[in-house]
N, C-alpha and C positions, 0 to 999 in steps of 0.2 A: 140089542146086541150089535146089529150092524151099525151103529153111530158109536158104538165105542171102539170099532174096527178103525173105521174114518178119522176119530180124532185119535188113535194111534199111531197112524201114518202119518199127519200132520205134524207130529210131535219128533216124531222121526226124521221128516225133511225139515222139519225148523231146527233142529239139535245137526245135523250134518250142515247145514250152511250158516248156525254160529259158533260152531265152534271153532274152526277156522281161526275167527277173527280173534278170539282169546290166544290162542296159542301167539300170534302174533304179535298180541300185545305182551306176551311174557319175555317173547325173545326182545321187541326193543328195549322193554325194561333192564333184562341183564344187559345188554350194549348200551346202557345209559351207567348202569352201573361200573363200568368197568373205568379206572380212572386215567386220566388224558396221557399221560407219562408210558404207560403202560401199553398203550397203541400205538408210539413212536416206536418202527422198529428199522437201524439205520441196514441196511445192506453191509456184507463183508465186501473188503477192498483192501488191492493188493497194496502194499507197504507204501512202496513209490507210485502209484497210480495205473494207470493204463498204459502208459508209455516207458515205464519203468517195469512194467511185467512183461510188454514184447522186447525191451531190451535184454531182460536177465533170459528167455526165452530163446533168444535166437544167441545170445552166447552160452545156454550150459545144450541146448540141445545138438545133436551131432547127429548127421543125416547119414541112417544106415546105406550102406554101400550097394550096388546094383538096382536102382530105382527110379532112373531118370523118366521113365513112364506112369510114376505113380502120383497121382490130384486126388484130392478131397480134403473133408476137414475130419480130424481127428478130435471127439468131445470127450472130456474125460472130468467126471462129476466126481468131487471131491468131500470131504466132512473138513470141515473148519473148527476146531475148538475152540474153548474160551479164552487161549492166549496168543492164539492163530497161526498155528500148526496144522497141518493137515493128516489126520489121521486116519483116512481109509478111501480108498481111489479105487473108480470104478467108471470102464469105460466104455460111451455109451455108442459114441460112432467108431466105426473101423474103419484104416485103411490097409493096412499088411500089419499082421506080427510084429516084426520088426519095429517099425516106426510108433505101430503103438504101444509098444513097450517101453520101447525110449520118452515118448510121450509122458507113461507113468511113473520116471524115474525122473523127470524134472518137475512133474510134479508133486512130488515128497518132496524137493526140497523146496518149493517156497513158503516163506509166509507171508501172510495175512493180515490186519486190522480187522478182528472179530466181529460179526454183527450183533450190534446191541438193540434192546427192547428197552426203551426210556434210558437211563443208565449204567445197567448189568447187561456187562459182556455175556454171551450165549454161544452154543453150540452150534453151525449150522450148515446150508450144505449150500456150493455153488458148484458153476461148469467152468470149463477154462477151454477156447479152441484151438485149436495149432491147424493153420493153413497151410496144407503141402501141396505145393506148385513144383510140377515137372518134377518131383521124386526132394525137393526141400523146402524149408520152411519157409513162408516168405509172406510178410506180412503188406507185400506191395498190391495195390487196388489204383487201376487206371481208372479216370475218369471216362464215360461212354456221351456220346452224341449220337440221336436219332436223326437218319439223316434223310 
């Protein structure tokens, strides 16, 4: 009786250290299976690029009034659809009321270059920051020297 105890337990550490390895091999097999087009998936991008989103930026937005004390950045996470329109803003850093309100009303209006997975356009989500410097927007970065 006590030898069928023993090789009970055996059976039990040998069944927990391989099963493991099976599972593992299921998941590379699905990732084998999934086809190459279908893993390409391009990032959403604004129309005119990076320098065409802080221009349309710094001319639709309007720096509310009494704030020349207020720094930070303003993140505001957006839903991108499939023809890249932004349809649902949600914002993640604060810095007043005010300005991140204004924030999320230049946010509705841009669009997008949707992100695609191989071919098909998709729905999806990105951030967009607005740097307020001294109470307005300013997309200026001094170079530093450690001296």
């Amino acid at each position: 009786m006590n030898i069928f105890l023993r090789m009970e337990r055996y059976l039990v550490i040998l069944f927990l250290l391989v099963a493991p390895l099976s599972l593992s091999a299921q998941v590379f097999e699905f990732r084998r299976e999934v086809p190459r087009s279908e893993e390409r998936r391009s990032p959403v991008e604004y129309k005119d690029g990076q320098r065409g989103l802080e221009r349309f930026m710094m001319e639709k937005y309007e720096n509310p009034d009494g704030g020349r004390g207020v720094n930070g950045d303003i993140v505001v996470e957006m839903i991108v659809n499939e023809k890249g329109k932004v349809t649902d803003t949600r914002v993640l850093s604060r810095v007043s009321k005010a300005y991140d309100d204004e924030a999320e009303r230049v946010v509705r209006k841009m669009k997008f270059k949707p992100a695609k997975v191989g071919k098909k356009k998709v729905k999806s989500r990105t951030r967009v920051v607005f740097p307020i410097r001294r109470g307005r927007l300013s997309f200026v970065t001094f170079a530093t020297i450690d001296i």
